[in-house]
N, C-alpha and C positions, 0 to 999 in steps of 0.2 A: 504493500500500500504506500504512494506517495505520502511523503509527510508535508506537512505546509510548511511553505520556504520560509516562514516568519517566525518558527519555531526557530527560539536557537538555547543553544546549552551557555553554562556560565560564559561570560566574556574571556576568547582566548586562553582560557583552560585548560590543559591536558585533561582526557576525559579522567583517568583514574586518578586525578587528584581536585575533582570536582567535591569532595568530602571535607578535603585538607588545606580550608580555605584562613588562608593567613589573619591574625587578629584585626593587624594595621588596616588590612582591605574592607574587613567589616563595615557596615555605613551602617550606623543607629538608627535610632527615628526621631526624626526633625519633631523638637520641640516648639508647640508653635500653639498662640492663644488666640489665632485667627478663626472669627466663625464660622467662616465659609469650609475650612478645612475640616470638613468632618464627614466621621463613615455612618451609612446605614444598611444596616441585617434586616432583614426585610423576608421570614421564612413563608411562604405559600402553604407550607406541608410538614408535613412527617413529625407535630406537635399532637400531645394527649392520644396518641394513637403509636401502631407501631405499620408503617406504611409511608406511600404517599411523600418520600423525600424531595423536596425543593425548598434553596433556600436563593435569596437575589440578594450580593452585594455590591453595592453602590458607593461611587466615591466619587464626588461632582459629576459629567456626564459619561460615566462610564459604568455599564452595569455587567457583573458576570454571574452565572447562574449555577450552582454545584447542587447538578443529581436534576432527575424528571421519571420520579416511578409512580408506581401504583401504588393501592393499598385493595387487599382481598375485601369482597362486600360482608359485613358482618350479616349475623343470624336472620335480623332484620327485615334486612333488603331485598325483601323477595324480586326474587329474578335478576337480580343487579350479577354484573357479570365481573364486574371490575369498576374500581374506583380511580378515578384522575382530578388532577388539581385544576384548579381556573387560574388563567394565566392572564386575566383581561390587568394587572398592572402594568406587565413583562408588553401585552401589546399597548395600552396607551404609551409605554418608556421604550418603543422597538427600535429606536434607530439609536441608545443608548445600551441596545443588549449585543454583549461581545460574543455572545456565546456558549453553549452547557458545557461543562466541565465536570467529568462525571468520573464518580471515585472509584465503582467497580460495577459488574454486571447483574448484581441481581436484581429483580425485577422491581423492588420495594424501591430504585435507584435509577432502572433505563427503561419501564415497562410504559413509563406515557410516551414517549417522546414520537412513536407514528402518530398519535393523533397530535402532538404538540407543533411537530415540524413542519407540517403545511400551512400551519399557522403562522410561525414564527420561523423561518428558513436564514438560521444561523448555524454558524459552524459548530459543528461536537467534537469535544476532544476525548478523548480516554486510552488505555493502554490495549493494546494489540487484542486482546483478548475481547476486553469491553467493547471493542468496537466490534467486533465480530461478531456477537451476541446482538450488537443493534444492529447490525445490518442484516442479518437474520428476521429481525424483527421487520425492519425496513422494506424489505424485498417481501414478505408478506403481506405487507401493505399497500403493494406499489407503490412504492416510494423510494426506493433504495437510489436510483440513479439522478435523483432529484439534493439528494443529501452531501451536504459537506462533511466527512468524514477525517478528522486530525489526527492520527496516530503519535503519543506519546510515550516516551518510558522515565520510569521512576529517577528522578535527578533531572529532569528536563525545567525550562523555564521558557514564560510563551508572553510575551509582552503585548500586551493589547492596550490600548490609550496611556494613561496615567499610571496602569496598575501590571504587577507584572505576579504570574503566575504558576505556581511549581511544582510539581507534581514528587509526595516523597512516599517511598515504599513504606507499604503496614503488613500486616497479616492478618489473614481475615478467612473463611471455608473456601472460595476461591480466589486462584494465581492474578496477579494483576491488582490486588487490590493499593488503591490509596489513599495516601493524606493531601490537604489540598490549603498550598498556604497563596494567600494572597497578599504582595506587598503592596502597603500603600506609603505615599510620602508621610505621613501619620504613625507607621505601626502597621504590622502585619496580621491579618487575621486568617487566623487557624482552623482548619474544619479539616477533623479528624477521619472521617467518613466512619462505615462501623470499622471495626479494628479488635484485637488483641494483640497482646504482646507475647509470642510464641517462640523461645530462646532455640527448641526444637526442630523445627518445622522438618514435616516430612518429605515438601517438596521443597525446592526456590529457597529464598535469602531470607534471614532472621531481618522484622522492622528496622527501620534506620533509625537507630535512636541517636546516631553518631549528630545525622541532620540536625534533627529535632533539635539536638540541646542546643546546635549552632544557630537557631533560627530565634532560638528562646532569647541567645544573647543578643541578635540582634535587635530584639524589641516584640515583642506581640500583644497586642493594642487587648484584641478578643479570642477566647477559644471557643469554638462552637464543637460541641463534645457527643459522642456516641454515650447515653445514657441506658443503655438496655438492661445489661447485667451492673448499673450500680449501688442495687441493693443486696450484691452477693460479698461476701468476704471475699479476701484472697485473690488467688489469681487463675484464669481461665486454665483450666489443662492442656495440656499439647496435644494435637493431633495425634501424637506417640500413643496414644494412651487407649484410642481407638485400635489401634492395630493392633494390638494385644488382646483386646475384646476379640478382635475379627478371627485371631488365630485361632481362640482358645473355642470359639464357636464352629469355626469347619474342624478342629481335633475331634470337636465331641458329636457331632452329627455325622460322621462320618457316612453313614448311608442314609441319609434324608435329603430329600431337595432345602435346599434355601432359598428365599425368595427376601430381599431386602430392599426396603424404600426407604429412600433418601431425596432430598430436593437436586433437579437434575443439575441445577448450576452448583453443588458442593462437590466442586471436581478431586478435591483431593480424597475426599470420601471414596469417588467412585473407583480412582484409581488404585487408592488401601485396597480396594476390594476385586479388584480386577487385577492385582499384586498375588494377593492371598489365592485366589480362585486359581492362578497359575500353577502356585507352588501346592496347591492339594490337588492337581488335574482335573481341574474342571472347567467348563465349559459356560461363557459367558452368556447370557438375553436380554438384551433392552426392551424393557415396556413401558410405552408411554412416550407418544409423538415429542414432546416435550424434551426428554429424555435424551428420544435417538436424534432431535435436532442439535443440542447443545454437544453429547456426547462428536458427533461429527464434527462440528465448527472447533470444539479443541482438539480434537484428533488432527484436524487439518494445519490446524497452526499451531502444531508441537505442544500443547499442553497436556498430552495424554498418549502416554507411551503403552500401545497394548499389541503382545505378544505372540507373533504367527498365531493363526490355527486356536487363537483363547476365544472371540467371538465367533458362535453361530447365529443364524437364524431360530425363528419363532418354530417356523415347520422342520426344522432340524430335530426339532427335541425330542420327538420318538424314535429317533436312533441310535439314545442314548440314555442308560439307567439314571434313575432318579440321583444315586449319591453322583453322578457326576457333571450335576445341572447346578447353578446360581443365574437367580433374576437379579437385575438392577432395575426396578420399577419405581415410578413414582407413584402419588396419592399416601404420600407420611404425614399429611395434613386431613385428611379422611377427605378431600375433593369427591364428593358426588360422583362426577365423569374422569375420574384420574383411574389410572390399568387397574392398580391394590384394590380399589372402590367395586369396579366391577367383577374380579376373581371373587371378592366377600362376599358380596350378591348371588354369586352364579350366572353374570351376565355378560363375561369375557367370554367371545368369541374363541377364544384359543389354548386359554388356559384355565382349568381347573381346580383349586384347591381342593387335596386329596390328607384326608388323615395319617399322619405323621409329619407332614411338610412344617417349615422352619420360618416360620414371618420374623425377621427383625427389623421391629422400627429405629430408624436410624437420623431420628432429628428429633426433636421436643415443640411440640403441639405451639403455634404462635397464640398469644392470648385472644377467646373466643372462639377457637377449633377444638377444643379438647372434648366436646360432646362428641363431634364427628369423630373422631379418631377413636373414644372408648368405645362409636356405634360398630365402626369398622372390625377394632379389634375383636368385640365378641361375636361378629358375626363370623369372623376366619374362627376364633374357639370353636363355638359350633357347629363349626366344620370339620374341627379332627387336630386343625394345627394346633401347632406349639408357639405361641406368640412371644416374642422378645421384646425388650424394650431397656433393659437395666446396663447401665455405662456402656451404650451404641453409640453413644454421641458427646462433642465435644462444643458446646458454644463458641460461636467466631465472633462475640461481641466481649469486652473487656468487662475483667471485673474491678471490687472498689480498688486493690492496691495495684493495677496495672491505671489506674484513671490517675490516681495519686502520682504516681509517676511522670504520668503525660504533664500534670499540673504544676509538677516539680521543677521538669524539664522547661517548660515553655515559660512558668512567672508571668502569665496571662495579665492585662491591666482589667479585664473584663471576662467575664466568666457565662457562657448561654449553654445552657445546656439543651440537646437537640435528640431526638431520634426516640420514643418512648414514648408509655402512658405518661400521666401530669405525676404518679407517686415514685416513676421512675426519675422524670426530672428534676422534683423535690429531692431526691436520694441525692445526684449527682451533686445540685445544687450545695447541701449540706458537706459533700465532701469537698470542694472549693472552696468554702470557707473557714474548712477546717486545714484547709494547706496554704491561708493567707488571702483569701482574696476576698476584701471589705462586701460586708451584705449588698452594703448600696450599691455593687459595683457588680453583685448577681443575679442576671434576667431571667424569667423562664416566662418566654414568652407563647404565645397564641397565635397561631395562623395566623397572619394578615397585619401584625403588630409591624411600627415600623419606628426602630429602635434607631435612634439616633448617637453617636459617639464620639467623642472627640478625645483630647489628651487628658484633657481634665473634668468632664463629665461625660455621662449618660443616660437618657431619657427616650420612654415611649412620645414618640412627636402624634402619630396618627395611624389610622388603621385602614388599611386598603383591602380592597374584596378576597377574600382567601373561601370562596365555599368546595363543598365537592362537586365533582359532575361525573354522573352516572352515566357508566357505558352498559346497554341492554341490547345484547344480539351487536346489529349494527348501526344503533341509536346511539348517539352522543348527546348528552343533555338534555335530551327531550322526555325523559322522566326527571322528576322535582320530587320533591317534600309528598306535595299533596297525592300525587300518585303511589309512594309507599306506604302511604296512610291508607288510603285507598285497599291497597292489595293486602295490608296486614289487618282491615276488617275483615274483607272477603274470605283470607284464611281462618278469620278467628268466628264469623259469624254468616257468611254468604250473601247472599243478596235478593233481591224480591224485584221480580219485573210485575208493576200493574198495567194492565194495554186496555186504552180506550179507543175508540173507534165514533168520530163527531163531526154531525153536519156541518159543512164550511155556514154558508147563509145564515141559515135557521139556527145554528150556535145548540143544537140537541145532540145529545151523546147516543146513538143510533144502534150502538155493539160496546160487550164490555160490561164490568168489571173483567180481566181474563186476568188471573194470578200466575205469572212462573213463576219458578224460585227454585235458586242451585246451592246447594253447599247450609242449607238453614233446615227442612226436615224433609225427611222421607214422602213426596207428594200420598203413594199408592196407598200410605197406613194412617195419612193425616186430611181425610177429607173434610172433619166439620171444622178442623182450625183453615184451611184454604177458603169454605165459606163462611167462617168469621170474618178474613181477611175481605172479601168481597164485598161482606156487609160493613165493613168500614168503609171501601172507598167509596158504594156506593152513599154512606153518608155524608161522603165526602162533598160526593157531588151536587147533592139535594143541598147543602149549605152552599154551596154557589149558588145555586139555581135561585136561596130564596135572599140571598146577599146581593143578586145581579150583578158577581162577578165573571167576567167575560173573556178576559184574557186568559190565554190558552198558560202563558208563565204563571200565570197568579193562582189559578187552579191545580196546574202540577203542583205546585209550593203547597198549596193546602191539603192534598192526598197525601203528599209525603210525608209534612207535622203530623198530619192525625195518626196512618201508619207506624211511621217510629215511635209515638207517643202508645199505640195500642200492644207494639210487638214488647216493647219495655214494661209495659206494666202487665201484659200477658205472661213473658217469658222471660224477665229481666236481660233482652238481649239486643245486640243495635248493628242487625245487618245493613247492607245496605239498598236504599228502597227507590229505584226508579222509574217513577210515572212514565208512560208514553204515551202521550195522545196524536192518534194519528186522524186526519183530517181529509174530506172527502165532499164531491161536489153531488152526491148519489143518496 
């Protein structure tokens, strides 16, 4: 992939001493009590929720934007397919936006950016990999050849207007991931992306903390911090620590199938496992489009090293005994239409969970999926499997004394903490001030919040539109609020169609009461309650008739009160009730 020519690495640098940057060279940050000179964090997303990453930061007209993901629809949202951010600031400020700057591939981080980018057609940076996954995305969209595509790697620096840009190695469950500092003439601001600090790691480079501490000296105005795991003690475990799991589980299943989900983009996962599967002989299967897309795009660009003859096909598998089969399937989040979701059901096409087989879940339920996933689980139980779940998994989000550390290192003049529910941010919060950094000088802000900074203070200035928008099939936005309300009656209580049938002229109701009604009772067992309901509307009507109201809207409005007002004090219950009155010249 071409890189853009404006990319460049430090000034005149030998590349392997881009690390071992001389003190004297150091530039501080301009101390300065000018008003005009100030930054603003400006987050769209990924606040009180765990999803939905966009933040915009601004520094007079220069705006750059780190991360454009989704968030899964909660329980709620019926039908909602995926959640994306509203960017109508990003478009009022577009000839001010330099560009996303995106810290790693997963979808909580690149999953908006096809519906974002026709909108807003700026350049995207990210590391080889990252980009790969979005143009994956991109090319599903038809969009891929319309995109600006930047390839970056870790130690790069990309200067766009005023502000200059840097991309420093983290660790995190997949290759590529990073930190994302932004210098400005003011103080550099920090956005950690998610992160641990992994001394181990079982693929790629331990985090740069060498960086970091050098960036610290130079000054950092704000850190905008990965708060996920910071209400755990200690520090995240090493991927090491899975692999030992992985061994100790094909030692002792030695003749059962294993079948493991994992999220497709935690490649290092996939790779422990496709390590392992080597050295006990057996025989690889991707399920789950998801899966075989992502598994491909790293396979093609070197991030997944797999072993003649270790991958077969789906239709291969009956030519080969059970102990010497392993799935890599997704649905670890119990997804409805994910491969795991339908073997539980019995409604994979291909493959069947068969009593004695080996389910290990291989991630930890994101908060709000853990019903799906316990529904999942006991339906593979009572199936025959043996379900796993106990040390599969390694969190690729930092914990409290790895955040303490980041905080250590950098001496932050400002502290936001980002990426989490609000008691996650709270958590993070508290421990920023307990490693020096004044309350007044700690934000946790709210979508849309637009957090103003300077050398010597900080303040929320104003709040710009931050809501969500709902993608349905291939609706963008055209479900709202009132339409989830809507659906989340229908499922709690149904709904009631009344159909009249009325002389246009003569203004007489000709045909009619006719009641249907879905989802509220059983018609065939409830005939005298359907002409109870009859005999409301039709009282309905008789009070128009002696009111001489006329209007066809004024009459529905009066079926409906009375209805909801009959079905509530009938049945304590509030489907939903809509008149039709149809109209006719006969």
């Amino acid at each position: 992939m071409k890189k853009d020519i404006n990319k460049k690495r430090e000034t005149d640098l030998p590349k392997n001493s881009r690390r071992r940057i001389d003190k004297k060279t150091v530039k501080k940050p301009v101390k300065t009590d000018r008003q005009s000179d100030k930054i603003q964090i400006i987050p769209l997303g990924g606040l009180d929720k765990i999803g939905m990453n966009i933040t915009a930061i601004r520094y007079k007209d220069n705006i750059v934007v780190i991360d454009c993901g989704i968030s899964f629809p909660e329980s709620d949202m019926l039908g909602i397919d995926k959640v994306i951010p509203d960017i109508t600031y990003l478009l009022e400020n577009e000839r001010m936006v330099k560009g996303f700057f995106i810290t790693h591939g997963h979808e909580d981080h690149i999953g908006a950016l096809p519906y974002i980018l026709p909108q807003l057609p700026v350049p995207v940076y990210g590391t080889k990999l990252t980009l790969g996954l979005i143009k994956n995305k991109l090319e599903e969209a038809n969009i891929a050849d319309k995109a600006r595509l930047r390839e970056v790697a870790p130690g790069d620096r990309i200067r766009v207007g005023d502000l200059r840009v840097e991309f420093i190695k983290t660790n995190h469950s997949i290759p590529g991931a990073c930190a994302i500092a932004v210098k400005t003439p003011i103080g550099t601001v920090f956005h950690t992306g998610d992160f641990k600090v992994d001394y181990t790691p079982l693929f790629g480079d331990a985090i740069d903390l060498q960086r970091i501490a050098e960036i610290g000296k130079e000054g950092v105005i704000a850190l905008l911090s990965d708060s996920t795991n910071a209400m755990r003690e200690g520090f995240t475990p090493s991927e090491i620590m899975v692999a030992k799991t992985f061994d100790r589980l094909f030692a002792e299943n030695s003749k059962n199938r294993i079948i493991v989900a994992t999220f497709s983009s935690n490649l290092d996962r996939v790779q422990q496992l496709i390590n392992t599967a080597k050295k006990y002989n057996r025989k690889v299967i991707l399920q789950g489009r998801s899966m075989e897309n992502t598994i491909s795009t790293a396979q093609e660009l070197g991030y997944l090293k797999i072993p003649g003859g270790t991958m077969i096909g789906v239709d291969e598998m009956n030519d080969y005994p059970d102990s010497k089969l392993v799935f890599i399937t997704t649905g670890s989040q119990g997804e409805a239409m994910a491969a795991l979701s339908r073997m539980a059901g019995g409604e994979h096409k291909k493959v069947s969970i068969k009593p004695g087989d080996v389910i290990v879940f291989s991630s930890n339920p994101i908060p709000g999926n853990e019903r799906a996933v316990t529904k999942v689980m006991n339906e593979l139980a009572a199936r025959g499997a043996k379900v796993v779940y106990q040390d599969t998994h390694v969190s690729g989000h930092a914990c409290k004394q790895e955040l303490e550390l980041m905080y250590s290192l950098l001496k932050p003049v400002y502290a936001i903490p980002v990426h989490g529910e609000y008691r996650h941010l709270m958590a993070n919060a508290a421990i920023a001030e307990e490693l020096g950094v004044p309350k007044g000088r700690i934000f946790v802000l709210e979508a849309g919040d637009v957090l103003s900074l300077s050398a010597k203070a900080g303040k929320v200035i104003d709040k710009v539109t931050a809501r969500e928008i709902y993608v349905d099939g291939l609706g963008v936005g055209d479900v709202g609020v009132s339409v989830i309300k809507d659906r989340q009656s229908l499922s709690a209580s149904g709904f009631i169609l009344v159909a009249l049938v009325r002389e246009k002229h003569s203004g007489m109701f000709i045909a009619g009461p006719e009641i249907i009604t879905r989802g509220f009772v059983y018609v065939k067992e409830s005939g005298d309650i359907m002409e109870e309901m009859r005999g409301v509307a039709l009282d309905s009507i008789d009070y128009c008739y002696q009111k001489k109201i006329r209007e066809t809207v004024k009459i529905r409005s009066v079926i409906k009160k009375d209805m909801e007002e009959y079905l509530w004090e009938r049945f304590q219950r509030n489907p939903i009730v809509i008149p039709v009155i149809l109209e006719t010249n006969y």
